[in-house]
C-alpha positions in Angstrom: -8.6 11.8 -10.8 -8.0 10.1 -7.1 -6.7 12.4 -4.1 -7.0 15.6 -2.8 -5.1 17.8 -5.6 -6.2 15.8 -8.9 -5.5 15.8 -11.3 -2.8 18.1 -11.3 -0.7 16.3 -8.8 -1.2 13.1 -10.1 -0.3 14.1 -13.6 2.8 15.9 -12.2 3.7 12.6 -10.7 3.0 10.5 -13.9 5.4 13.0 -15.6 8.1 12.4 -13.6 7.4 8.6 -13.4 7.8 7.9 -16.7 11.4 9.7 -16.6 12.4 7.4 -14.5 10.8 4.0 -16.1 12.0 2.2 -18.9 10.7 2.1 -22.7 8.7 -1.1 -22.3 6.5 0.3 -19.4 3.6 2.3 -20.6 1.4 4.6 -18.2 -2.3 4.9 -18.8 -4.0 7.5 -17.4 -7.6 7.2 -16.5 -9.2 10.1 -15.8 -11.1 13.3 -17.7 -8.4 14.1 -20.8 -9.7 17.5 -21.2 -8.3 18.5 -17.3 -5.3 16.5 -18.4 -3.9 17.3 -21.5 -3.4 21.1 -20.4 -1.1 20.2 -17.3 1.1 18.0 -19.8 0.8 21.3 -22.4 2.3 23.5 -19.4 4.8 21.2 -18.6 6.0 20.9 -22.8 5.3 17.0 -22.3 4.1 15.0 -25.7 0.7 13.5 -24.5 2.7 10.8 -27.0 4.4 9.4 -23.8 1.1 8.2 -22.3 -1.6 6.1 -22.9 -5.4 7.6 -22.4 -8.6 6.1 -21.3 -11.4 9.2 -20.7 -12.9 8.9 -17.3 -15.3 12.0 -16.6 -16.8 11.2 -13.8 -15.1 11.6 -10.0 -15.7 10.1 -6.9 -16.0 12.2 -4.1 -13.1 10.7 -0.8 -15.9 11.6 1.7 -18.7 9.0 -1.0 -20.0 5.9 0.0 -17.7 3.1 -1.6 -19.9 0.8 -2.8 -22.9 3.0 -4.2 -20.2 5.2 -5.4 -18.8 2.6 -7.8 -21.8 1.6 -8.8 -23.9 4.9 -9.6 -20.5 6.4 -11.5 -19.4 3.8 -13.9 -17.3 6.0 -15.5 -15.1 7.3 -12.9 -11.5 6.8 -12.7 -11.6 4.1 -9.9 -14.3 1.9 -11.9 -13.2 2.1 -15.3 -9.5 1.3 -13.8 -10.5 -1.7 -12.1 -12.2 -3.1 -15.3 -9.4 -2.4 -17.4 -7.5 -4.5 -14.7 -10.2 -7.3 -14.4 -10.2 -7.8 -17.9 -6.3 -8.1 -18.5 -6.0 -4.8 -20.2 -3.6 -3.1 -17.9 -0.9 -5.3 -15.4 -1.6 -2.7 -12.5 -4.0 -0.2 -11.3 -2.8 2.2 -8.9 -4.7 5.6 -7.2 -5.1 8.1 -4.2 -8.5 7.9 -4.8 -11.0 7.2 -1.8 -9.8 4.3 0.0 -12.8 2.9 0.7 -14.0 2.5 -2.9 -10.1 0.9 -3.7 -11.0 -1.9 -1.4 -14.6 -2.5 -2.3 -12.9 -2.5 -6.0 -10.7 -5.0 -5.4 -12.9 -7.1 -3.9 -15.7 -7.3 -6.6 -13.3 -6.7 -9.4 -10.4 -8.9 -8.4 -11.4 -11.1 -5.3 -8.6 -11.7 -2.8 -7.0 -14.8 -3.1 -8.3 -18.0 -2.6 -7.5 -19.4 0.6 -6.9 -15.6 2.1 -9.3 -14.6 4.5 -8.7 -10.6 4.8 -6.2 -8.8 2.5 -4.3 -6.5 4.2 -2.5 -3.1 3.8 1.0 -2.5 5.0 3.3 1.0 6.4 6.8 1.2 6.1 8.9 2.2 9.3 11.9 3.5 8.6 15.6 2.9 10.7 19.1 4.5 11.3 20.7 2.9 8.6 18.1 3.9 5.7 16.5 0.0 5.5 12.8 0.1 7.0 10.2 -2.7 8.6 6.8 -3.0 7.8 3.8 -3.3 9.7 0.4 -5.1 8.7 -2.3 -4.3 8.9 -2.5 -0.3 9.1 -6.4 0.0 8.7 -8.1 -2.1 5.9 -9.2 -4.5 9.4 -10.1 -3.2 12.5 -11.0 -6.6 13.8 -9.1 -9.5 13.3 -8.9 -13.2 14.7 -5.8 -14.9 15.6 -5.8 -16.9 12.0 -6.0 -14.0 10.1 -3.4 -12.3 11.9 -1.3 -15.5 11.1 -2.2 -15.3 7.6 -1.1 -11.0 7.9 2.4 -13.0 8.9 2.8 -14.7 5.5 1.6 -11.8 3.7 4.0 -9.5 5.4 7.0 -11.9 4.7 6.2 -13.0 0.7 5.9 -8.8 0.0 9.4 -8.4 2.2 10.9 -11.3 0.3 10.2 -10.8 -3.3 9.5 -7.2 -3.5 12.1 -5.6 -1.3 14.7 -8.8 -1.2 15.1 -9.1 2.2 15.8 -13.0 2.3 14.0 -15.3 4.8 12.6 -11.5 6.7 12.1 -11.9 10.5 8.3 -11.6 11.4 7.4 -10.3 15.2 3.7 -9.8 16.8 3.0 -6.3 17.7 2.5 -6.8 21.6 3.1 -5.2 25.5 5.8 -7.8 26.1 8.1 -10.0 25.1 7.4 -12.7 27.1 5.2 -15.5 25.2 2.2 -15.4 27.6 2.2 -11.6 27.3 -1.1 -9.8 25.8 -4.5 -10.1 25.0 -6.4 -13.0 24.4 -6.2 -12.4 20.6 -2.3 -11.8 21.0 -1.8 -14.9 22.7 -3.4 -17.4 20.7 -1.7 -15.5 17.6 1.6 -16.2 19.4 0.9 -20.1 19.1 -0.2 -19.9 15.7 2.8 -18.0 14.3 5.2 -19.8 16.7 3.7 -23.2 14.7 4.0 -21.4 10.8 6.8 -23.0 9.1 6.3 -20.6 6.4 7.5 -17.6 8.1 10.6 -16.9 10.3 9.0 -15.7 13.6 11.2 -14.3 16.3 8.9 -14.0 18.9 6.7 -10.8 20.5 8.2 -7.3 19.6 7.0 -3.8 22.0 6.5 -0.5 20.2 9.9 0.6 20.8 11.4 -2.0 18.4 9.7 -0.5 15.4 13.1 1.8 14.5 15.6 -0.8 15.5 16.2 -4.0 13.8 14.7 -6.8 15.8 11.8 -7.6 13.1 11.4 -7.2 9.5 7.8 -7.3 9.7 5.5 -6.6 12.3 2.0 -8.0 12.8 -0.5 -6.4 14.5 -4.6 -6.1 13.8 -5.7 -2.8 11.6 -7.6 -0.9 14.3 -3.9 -0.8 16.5 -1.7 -0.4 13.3 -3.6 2.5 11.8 -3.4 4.4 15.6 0.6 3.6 15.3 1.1 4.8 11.8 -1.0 7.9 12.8 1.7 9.1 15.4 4.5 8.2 13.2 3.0 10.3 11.1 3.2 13.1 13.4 5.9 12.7 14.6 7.4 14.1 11.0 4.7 16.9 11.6 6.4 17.9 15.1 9.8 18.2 13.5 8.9 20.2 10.4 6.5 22.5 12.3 9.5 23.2 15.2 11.8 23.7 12.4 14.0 21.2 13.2 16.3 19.3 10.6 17.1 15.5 10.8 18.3 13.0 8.0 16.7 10.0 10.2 13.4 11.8 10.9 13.4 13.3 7.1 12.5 9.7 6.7 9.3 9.8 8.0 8.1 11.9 5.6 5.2 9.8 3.8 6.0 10.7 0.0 9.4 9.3 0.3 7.2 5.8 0.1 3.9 6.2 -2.3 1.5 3.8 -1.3 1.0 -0.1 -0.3 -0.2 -2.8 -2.6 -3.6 -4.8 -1.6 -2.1 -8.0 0.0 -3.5 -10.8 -1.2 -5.7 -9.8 -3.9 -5.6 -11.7 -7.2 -3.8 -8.7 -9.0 -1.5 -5.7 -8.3 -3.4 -2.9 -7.0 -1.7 -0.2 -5.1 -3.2 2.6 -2.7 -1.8 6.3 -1.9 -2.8 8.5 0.9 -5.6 10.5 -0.3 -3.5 14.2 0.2 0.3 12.9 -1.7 2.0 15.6 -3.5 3.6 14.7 -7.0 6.8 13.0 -6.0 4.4 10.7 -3.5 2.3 9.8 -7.0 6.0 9.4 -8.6 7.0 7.3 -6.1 3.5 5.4 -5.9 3.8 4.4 -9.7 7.5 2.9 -9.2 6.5 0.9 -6.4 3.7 -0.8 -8.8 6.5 -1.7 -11.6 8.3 -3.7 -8.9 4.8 -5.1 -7.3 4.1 -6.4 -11.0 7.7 -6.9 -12.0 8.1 -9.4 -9.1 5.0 -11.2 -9.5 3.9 -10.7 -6.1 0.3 -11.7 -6.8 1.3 -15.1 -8.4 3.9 -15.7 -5.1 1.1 -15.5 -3.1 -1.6 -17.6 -4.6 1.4 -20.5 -4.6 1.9 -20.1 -0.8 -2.1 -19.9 -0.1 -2.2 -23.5 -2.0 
């Protein structure tokens, strides 16, 4: 029932999912099976291919997280993340309100121990089809150096293990390359991340080096990652809206990726932007088979000990 054009989207994209999983993977969708079962009737889908657990209740994107999943216990996002508490599903993933996915997590599931802020990532994509990511995009507007070192590790595990990309190179997000470059908090990151044997840090990266192939993963605290995603973002609105057709920039187009997982969280939850369109939710859904499939949770809470 999460996102701007539930439940029909969402179903939409759960139909085409399951096309494109195997046998052995079975969807569950939570939401209100009366709204549901029609859109599976008008597509001449078996409701036989899907698992259901009724969830009447919806909360509103614009509701307060916290009294939201506590005053509608049987909404999508609340039931979901007690199915996934108590071991009943391997994965929980929505376009649901954003705010009440975090708060979730964190009473539900309760970020790893040893992490200090989980973190939320965008992919940037490049000439040659691969991408980079950025972390943080927006769960943490504020962030002190150690955190952003911990973003580093984060960054570099989900790189690794999820997308293979072996030993990934990690930059900080900065106005320079130069080491003594930056703000304060930018500066004593540098040292931290220059120090982090667990990551492979190549140095500072500027804003022009997220479409090239300099880093893997770039760091960088929530308030300034969010503004950058923002005008990526629109920089795929431009095109589209002056009619202009490009392969590369067709890449920018945020349903070709589906979501982010939490990072660093004690199981696999991932998050959609609130307004994705059926092959976003499609896409959303694959990327929580190979969140869960490569254990991404588990990898962390080994590196965090």
């Amino acid at each position: 029932m999460g996102g701007d054009f539930a439940p029909e989207q969402t179903t939409l994209g759960a139909i085409a999912a399951q096309k494109d999983l195997p046998p052995d993977v079975i969807l569950v969708l939570i939401g209100d099976k009366d709204k549901i079962l029609p859109i599976l009737s008008s597509q001449n889908v078996s409701p036989d291919l899907f698992e259901f657990v009724h969830a009447p209740d919806v909360l509103g994107m614009g509701e307060h997280p916290t009294k939201a999943l506590t005053q509608k216990p049987n909404s999508s996002i609340s039931i979901g993340f007690s199915l996934l508490k108590d071991g009943k599903i391997d994965a929980f993933a929505s376009a649901g309100n954003t705010g009440a996915m975090f708060v979730g997590a964190f009473l539900f599931i309760k970020p790893i121990n040893g992490v200090h802020r989980p973190a939320i990532t965008s992919m940037f994509p490049r000439p040659d089809g691969t991408f980079s990511i950025l972390i943080d995009v927006g769960a943490n507007a504020d962030c002190k150096p150690d955190v952003l070192n911990q973003f580093a590790i984060l960054g570099s595990l989900y790189m690794e293990y999820v997308f293979n990309i072996k030993n990934p190179k990690v930059g900080l997000l900065n106005i320079g390359e130069e080491e003594e470059k930056g703000s304060l908090l930018t500066q004593a990151t540098h040292k931290l991340l220059k120090e982090n044997n667990k990551i492979n840090f190549i140095g500072n990266v500027e804003g022009r080096d997220f479409f090239n192939y300099k880093a893997d993963v770039i760091v960088c605290d929530g308030f300034t990652g969010n503004v950058v995603l923002k005008q990526a973002e629109s920089f795929y609105t431009l095109i589209k809206e002056r009619g202009i057709k490009d392969e590369y920039f067709e890449m920018f187009n945020y349903e070709n990726y589906g979501g982010t997982p939490i990072l660093g969280i004690n199981s696999n939850v991932i998050v959609a932007h609130g307004i994705s369109s059926a092959k976003a939710i499609k896409k959303m859904i694959l990327l929580t088979k190979e969140v869960t499939e490569a254990k991404l949770s588990e990898k962390i809470k080994v590196a965090f000990n």
